[in-house]
N, C-alpha and C positions, 0 to 999 in steps of 0.2 A: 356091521353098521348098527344095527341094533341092540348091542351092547351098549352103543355111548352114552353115558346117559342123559346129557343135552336131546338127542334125540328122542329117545324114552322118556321123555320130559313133554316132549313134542311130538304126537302122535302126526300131527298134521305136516310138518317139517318131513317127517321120517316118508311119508305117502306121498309128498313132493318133490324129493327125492328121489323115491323108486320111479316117477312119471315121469320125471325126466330122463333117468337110466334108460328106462324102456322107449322113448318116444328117440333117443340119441339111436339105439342100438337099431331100434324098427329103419329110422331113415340112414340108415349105412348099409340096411342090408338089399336095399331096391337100388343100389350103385348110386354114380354121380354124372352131373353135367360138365363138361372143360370146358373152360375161356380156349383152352388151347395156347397157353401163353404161362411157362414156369414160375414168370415171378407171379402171376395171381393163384396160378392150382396151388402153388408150393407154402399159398399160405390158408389154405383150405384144406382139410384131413380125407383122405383118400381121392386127394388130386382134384377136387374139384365141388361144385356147389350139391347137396344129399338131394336125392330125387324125391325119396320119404321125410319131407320133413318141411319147415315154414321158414322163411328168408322174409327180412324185414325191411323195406325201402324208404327210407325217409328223405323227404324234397327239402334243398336246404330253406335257408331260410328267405326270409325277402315275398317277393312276388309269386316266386316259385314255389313258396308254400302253399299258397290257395291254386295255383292251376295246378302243383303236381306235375308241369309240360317235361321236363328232365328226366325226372323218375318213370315217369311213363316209358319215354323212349326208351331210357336204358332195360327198364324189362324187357319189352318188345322188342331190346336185339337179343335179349338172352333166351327169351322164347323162340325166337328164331332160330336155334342154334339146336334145340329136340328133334330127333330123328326124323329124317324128312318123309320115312313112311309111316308116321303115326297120322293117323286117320279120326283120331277124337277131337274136339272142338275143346277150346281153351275157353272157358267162364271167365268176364272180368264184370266185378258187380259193385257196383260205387253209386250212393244218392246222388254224387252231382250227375245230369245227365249232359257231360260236355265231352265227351272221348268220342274224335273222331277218327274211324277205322281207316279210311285212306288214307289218314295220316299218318299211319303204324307203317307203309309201304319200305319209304326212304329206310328205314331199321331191320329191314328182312324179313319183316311179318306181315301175312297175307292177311288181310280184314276176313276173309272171307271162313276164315279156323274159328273167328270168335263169337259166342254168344254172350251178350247183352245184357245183364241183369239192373233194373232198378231198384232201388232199396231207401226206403224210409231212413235212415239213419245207421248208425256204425252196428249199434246193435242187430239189427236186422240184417246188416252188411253180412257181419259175420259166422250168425247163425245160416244164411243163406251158403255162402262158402264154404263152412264146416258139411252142408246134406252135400253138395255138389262134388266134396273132398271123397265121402264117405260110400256115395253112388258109385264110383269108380268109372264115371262115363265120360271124368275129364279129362284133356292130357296134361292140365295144369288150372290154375283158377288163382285169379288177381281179385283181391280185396281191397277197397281205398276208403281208410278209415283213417278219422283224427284220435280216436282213444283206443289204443290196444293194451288191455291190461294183461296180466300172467295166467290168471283162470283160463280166456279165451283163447291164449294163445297157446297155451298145455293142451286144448280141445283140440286147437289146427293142427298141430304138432301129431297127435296120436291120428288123426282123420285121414292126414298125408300118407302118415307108415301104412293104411290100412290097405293101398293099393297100389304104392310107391308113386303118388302124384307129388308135384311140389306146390305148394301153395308159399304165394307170393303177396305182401301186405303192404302198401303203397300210403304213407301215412302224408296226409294233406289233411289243408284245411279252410274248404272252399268259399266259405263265408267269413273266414277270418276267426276270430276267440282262440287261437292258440292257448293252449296250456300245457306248464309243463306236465311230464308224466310223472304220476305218483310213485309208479312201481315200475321195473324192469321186467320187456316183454320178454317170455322162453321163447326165443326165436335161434332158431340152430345159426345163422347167420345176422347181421347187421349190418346197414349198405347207409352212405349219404351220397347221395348225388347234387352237383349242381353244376351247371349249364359252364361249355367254355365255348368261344369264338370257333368256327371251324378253320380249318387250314386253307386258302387257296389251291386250286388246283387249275393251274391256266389261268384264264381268268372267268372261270366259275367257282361259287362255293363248294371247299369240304365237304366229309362228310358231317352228321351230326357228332361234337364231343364234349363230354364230361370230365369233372374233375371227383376220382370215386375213390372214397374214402369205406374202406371195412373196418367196420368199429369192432366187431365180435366174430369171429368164428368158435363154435365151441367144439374144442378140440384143436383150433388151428391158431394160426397167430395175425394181428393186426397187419394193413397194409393200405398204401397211397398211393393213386397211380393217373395221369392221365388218359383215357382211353376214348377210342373216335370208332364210329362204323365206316368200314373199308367202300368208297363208292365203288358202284359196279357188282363187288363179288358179297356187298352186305355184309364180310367177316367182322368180329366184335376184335379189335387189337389195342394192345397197351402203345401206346407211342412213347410212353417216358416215366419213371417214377414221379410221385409226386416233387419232390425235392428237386428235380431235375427240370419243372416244367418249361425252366425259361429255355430249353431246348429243342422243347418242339418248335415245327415250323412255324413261320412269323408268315407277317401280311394277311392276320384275321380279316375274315370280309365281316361276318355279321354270326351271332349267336345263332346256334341252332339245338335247340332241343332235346 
């Protein structure tokens, strides 16, 4: 690689380059987490989401952009899904102070794993997640930030491999001023989430479901899927490709989360 001489041209290219070689290779080597479900592991490289390394969640658009409420849940079923004898507390650290932990229940996650962080802004958000990555005292740590650029996200990325935590980045935007991103974050994954009607069951609601779109796997390939938290047993399942959704069960009661 350093032969080419674009790159040798580009000292700075050629050193962003190797940080991400290295930040890919570190989060492969602390293994992965499974949906448990082929058609999403199968578009994921070594079967499932990197433990070492940073996943990016983005709330669609709309309303759901300032609560973030979708996104949320959907982590908090995928955090539910880490080994049920890990005994470390999971950091979620976001300036809006609106996450409420008993809410996280219905998704399989116990409020009681998670520590709290306030934070003045994204900046702060981040640096705060980056020490908490780097501590090695988390089993995971959620960041909800509206501007994730590549520098910061090259930082989470290497902070994750350093003790195979996965850090997870929740992009909201709770006061509204959306803007688009200037630059694409180094995030090993890329997730949108947004809310769909839950399924009847009797006549009580679903679980909570999503319509979840992977924009990026690196190393792995695109993918669309509906997907709901199983009531009762908390499992995270695909109920149907996206293209397929008019197949899931009918008689929405009401949106959830």
């Amino acid at each position: 690689m350093s032969n080419s001489p674009a790159l040798a041209a580009d000292p700075g290219k050629l050193a962003a380059l190797r940080a991400a070689l290295c930040a890919h290779a570190v989060g492969r080597r602390h293994g992965t987490l499974a949906f448990g479900d082929a058609r999403v592991d199968g578009c994921l490289p070594d079967g499932g989401l990197a433990l070492g390394a940073v996943h990016e969640i983005a709330a669609a658009a709309g309303r759901d952009a300032e609560t973030g409420a979708a996104a949320a849940g959907f982590i908090a079923a995928v955090l539910a899904r880490l080994p049920a004898g890990e005994a470390r507390p999971i950091f979620w650290i976001a300036p809006a102070d609106d996450l409420h932990p008993p809410g996280l229940l219905p998704y399989g996650l116990d409020p009681g794993r998670l520590i709290l962080v306030a934070s003045r802004d994204d900046a702060e958000t981040l640096g705060a997640a980056e020490l908490a990555l780097r501590g090695g005292a988390a089993a995971a740590v959620v960041a909800e930030v509206g501007t994730f650029r590549r520098t910061p996200s090259r930082r989470l990325g290497l902070a994750c491999g350093r003790h195979g935590t996965p850090g997870f980045v929740l992009r909201r935007w709770p006061w509204g001023g959306r803007r688009a991103d200037r630059e694409t974050a180094a995030a090993a994954t890329r997730w949108r989430i947004a809310p769909l009607p839950s399924a009847a069951s009797g006549r009580l609601p679903g679980g909570p479901r999503w319509a979840v779109t992977l924009e990026h796997a690196r190393g792995g390939t695109e993918g669309a899927w509906v997907m709901e938290v199983v009531d009762g047993t908390h499992a995270l399942r695909v109920v149907a490709e996206l293209a397929d959704a008019a197949a899931a069960p009918a008689r929405p009661l009401r949106a959830r989360g």
